[in-house]
C-alpha positions as CSV (number, residue, x, y, z in Angstrom):
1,X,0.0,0.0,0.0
2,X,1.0,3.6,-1.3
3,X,-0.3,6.6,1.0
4,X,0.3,9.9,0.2
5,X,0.2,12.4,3.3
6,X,-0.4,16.5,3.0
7,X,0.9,18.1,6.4
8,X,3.2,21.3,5.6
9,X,4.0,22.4,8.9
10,X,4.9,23.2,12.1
11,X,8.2,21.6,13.1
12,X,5.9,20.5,16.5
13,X,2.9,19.5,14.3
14,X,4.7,17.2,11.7
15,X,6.2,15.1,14.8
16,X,3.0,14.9,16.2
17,X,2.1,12.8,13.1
18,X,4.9,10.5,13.4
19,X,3.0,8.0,16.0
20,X,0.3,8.0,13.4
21,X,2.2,6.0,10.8
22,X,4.0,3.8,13.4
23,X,0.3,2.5,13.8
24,X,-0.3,2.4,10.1
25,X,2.4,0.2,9.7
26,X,1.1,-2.3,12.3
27,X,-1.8,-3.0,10.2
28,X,0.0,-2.6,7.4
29,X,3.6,-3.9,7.1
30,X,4.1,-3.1,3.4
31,X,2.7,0.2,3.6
32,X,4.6,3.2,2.4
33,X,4.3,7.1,2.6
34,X,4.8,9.9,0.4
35,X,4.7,13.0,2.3
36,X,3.9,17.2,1.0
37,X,6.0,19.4,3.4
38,X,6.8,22.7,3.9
39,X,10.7,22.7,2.8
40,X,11.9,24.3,6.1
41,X,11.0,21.6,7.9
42,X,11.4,18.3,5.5
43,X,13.9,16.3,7.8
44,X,10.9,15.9,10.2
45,X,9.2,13.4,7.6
46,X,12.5,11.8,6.9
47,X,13.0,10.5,10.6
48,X,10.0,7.7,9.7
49,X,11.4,4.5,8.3
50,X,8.2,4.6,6.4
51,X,8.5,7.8,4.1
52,X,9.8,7.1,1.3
53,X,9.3,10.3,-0.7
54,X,8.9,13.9,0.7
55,X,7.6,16.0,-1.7
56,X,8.8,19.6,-0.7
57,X,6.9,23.4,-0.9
58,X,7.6,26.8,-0.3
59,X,4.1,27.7,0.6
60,X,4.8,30.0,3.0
61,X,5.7,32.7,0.3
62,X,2.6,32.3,-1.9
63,X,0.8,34.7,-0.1
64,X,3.2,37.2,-1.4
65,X,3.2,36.7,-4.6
66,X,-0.3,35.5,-5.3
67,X,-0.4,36.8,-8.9
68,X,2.6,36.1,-10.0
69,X,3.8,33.8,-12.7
70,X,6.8,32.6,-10.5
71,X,3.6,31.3,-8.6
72,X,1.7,29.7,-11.0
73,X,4.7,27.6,-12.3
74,X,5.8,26.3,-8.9
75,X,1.8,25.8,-8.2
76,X,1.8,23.6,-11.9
77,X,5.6,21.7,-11.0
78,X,3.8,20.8,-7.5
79,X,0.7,19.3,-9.2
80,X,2.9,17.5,-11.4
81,X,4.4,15.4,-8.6
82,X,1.8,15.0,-6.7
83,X,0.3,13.0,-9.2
84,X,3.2,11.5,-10.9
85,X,2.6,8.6,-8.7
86,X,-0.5,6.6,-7.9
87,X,-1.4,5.9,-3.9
88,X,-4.1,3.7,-2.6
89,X,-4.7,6.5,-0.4
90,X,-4.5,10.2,0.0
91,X,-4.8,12.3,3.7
92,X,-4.8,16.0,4.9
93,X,-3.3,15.6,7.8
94,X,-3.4,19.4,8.4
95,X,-6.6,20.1,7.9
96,X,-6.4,24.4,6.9
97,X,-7.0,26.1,3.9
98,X,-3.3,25.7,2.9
99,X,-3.8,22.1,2.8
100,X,-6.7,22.0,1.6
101,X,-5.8,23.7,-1.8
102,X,-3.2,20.7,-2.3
103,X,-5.9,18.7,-1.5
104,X,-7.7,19.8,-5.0
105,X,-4.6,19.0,-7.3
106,X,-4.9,15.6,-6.2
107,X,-6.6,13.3,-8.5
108,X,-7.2,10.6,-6.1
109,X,-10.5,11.3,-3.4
110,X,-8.7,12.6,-0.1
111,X,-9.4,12.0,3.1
112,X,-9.8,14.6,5.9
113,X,-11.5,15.8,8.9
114,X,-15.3,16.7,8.6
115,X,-16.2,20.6,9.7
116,X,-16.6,20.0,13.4
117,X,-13.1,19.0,13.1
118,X,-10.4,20.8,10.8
119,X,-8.5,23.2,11.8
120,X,-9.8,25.8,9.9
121,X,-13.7,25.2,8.7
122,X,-13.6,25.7,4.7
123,X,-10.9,23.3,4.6
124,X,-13.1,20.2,5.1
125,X,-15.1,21.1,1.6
126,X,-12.2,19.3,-0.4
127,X,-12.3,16.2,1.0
128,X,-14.4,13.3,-0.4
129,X,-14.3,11.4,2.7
130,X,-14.8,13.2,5.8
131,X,-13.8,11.8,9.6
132,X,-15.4,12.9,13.3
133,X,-11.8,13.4,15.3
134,X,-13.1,15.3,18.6
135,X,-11.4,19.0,18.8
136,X,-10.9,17.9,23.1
137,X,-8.0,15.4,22.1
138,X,-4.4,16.2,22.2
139,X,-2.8,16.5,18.5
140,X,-1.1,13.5,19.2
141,X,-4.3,11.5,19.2
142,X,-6.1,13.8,16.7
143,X,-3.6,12.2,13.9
144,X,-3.6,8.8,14.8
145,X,-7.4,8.9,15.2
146,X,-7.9,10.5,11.7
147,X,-5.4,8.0,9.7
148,X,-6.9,5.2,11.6
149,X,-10.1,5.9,9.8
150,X,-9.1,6.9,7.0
151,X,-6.8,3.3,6.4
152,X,-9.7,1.4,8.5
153,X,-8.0,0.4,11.4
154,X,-8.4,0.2,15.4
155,X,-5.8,1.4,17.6
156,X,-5.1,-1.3,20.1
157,X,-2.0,0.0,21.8
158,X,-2.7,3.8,23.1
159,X,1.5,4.3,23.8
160,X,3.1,6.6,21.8
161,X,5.9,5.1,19.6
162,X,7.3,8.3,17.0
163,X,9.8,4.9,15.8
164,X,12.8,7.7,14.5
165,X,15.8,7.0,13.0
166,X,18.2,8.5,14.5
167,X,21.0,7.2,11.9
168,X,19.6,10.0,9.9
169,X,20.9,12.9,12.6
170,X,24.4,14.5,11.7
171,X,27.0,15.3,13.8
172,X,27.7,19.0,13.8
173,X,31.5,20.1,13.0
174,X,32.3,20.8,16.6
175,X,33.1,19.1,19.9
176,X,30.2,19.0,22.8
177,X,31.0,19.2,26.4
178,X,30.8,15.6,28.4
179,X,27.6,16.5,30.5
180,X,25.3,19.1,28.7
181,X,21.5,20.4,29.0
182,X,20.0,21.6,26.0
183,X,18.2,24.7,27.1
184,X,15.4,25.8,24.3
185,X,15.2,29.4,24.9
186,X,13.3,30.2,22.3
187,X,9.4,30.8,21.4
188,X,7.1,32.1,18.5
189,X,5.1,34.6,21.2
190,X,6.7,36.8,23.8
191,X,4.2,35.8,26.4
192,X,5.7,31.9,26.4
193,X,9.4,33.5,26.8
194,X,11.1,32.7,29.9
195,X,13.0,36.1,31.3
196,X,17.1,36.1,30.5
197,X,17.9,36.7,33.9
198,X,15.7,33.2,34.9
199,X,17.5,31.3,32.3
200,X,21.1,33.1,33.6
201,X,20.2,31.6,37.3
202,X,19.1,28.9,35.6
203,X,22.2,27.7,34.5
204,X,24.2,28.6,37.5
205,X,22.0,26.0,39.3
206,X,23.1,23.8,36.4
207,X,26.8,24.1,37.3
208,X,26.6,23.3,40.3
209,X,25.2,19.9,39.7
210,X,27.6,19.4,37.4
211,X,25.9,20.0,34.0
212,X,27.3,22.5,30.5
213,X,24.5,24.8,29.1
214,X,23.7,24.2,25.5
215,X,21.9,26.8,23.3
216,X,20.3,26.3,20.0
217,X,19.4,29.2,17.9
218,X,16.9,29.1,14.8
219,X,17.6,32.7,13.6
220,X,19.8,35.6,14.3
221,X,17.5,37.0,16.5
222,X,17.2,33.7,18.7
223,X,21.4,33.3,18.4
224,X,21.8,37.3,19.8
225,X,19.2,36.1,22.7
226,X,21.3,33.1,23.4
227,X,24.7,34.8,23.2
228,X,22.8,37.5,25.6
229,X,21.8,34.8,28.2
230,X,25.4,33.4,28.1
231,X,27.3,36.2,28.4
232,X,27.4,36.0,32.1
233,X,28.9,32.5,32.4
234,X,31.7,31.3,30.3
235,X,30.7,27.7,30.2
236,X,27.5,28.1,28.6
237,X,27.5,27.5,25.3
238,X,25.4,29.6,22.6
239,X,25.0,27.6,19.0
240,X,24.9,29.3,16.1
241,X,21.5,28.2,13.5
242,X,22.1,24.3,12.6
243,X,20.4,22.4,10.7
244,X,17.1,20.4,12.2
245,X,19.2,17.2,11.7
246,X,22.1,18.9,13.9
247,X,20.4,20.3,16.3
248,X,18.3,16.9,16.7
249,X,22.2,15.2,17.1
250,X,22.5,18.0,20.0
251,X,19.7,16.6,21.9
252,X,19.9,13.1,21.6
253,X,23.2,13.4,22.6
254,X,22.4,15.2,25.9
255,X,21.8,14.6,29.0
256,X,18.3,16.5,29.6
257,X,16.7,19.8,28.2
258,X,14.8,22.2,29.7
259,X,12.2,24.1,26.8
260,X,10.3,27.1,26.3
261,X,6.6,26.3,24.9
262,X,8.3,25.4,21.2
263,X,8.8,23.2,18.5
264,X,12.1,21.7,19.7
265,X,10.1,21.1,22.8
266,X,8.6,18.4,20.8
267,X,11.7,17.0,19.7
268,X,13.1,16.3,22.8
269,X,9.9,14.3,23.6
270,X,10.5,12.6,20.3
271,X,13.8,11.3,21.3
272,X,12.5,11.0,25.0
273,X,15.1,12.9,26.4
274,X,14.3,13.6,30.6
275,X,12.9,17.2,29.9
276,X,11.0,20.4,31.0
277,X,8.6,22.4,29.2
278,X,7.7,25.6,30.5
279,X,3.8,26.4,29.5
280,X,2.1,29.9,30.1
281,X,-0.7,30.6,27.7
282,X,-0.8,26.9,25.8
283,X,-3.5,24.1,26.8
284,X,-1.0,21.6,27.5
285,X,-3.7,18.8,27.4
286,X,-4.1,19.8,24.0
287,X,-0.4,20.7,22.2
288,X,1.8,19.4,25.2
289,X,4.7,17.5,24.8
290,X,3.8,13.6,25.2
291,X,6.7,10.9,25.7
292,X,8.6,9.4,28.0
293,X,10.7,11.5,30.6
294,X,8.2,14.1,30.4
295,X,7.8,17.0,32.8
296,X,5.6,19.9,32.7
297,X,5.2,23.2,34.3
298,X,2.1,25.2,33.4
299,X,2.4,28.8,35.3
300,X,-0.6,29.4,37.6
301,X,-1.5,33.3,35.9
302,X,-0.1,32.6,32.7
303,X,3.0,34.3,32.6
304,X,6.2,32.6,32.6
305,X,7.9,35.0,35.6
306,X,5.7,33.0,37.5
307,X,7.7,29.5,36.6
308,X,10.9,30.1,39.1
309,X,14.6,28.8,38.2
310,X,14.4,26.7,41.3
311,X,11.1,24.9,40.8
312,X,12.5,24.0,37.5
313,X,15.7,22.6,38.2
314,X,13.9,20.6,41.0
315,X,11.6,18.9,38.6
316,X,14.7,18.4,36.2
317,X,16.6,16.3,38.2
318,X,13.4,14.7,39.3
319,X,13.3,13.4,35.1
320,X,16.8,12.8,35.0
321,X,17.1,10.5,38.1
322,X,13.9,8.4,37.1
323,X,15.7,8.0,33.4
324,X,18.6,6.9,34.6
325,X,17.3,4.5,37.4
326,X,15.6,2.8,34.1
327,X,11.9,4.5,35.1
């Protein structure tokens, strides 16, 4: 069996699809995935032993240049490959109006979520088949629920397996400390941003139990804000933009991270990695990280001051110890 999967993005949306197909494949041993993705974030699909094509876009710049001819071409090459190969099945996995208009250059009928359930409520209206996945459910579940239907299967096992392969991560062309924390300072919103001098305490409290700060950067602006939180201790360590495959090398390398409510939050649940994730405004029941090693913090006014240096180290070590005591 041949599926072809449309999900473009987020970083932490296209790994909460990866359980999905570890299920799939369950029921279906021989199946295979092709897989439409945002180009900015294409490694994510190529952690699955299961994808075997990703199909790559640049959607995020059609807005700008709706008119244009540049457009159309790129709009005409896409439609091209989507349907240079024939699949037994076709899913929206996003479920928005992005999606939804690679959903009509498919020739095959696609499946997607019915209009209690996308994301975004036109985007049902190309989909031939139509699936009830309950808005209350965490993302996680909201995928494997919909490609359950939509390949006709029960899932028996409610773990989460994201089944990565991490032989695809790459080693970045410098040497990292013995005993390191990946701390994910970064955030889309202001409001999910934990204060420089926290993080600065932060890893002070690190050192003295022995652990190297590690900073990944996604931009220039994140990289200034991690050589700004670093500046007062000359151990830390602020990385300069890697790739998704390096920085994925980072974590599964370390000993722990402690996140910000991001994507890389995600990733370190992916590669259950003892971690912390700092929530202020997010339903965690809903977009949380899931995994093993798992610790949350969800600030009691919504604002991240609240979430002290302290309380998180404490709940830290608390993932770290039950890791490494095998819990």
């Amino acid at each position: 069996m041949r599926a072809l999967i449309i999900k473009l993005t987020s970083m932490g949306d296209l790994m909460h699809a990866l359980p999905a197909l570890t299920d799939a494949s369950k029921t279906y041993p021989d199946i295979q995935f092709d897989w439409i993705v945002d180009e900015s974030f294409s490694a994510v699909p190529s952690w699955h032993p299961k994808v075997s094509e990703i199909i790559t876009t640049n959607h995020r710049t059609w807005r700008k240049q709706l008119l244009s001819s540049s457009l159309r071409r790129e709009l005409n090459e896409l439609k091209t490959k989507i349907n240079a190969r024939k699949y037994d099945v076709v899913i929206d996995m996003q479920n928005n109006l992005k999606s939804a208009v690679l959903s009509y250059f498919v020739k095959k009928e696609v499946h997607g979520m019915n209009k209690n359930s996308a994301r975004e409520y036109p985007a049902h209206w190309a989909y031939a088949f139509k699936h009830e996945v309950p808005k209350n459910l965490h993302a996680v579940a909201r995928q494997r629920s919909l490609l359950a239907q939509s390949l006709n299967y029960k899932i028996d096992d409610e773990s989460i397996d994201y089944k990565v392969d991490k032989n695809i991560f790459e080693a970045p062309d410098f040497t990292l400390p013995d005993k390191y924390l990946v701390l994910v300072h970064n955030a889309s919103w202001p409001t999910k941003l934990w204060p420089i001098s926290y993080w600065q305490k932060f890893i002070e409290l690190i050192n003295q139990e022995g652990y190297i700060a590690v900073l990944p950067s996604g931009s220039k602006e994140e990289f200034t804000r991690a050589e700004e939180i670093t500046s007062s201790n000359k151990k830390a360590i602020a990385l300069k933009q890697l790739s998704l495959n390096e920085i994925a090398y980072v974590i599964e390398h370390s000993i722990g991270c402690v996140c910000s409510d991001t994507g890389l939050a995600h990733l370190s649940a992916v590669l259950d990695k003892p971690s912390v994730t700092m929530y202020s405004i997010t339903d965690e029941s809903l977009i949380g990280t899931r995994g093993k090693n798992q610790e949350h913090i969800i600030s009691n006014d919504a604002r991240m001051e609240s979430i002290t240096p302290e309380e998180v180290l404490k709940k830290l070590l608390k993932s770290v110890k039950e890791n490494s005591d095998g819990g």
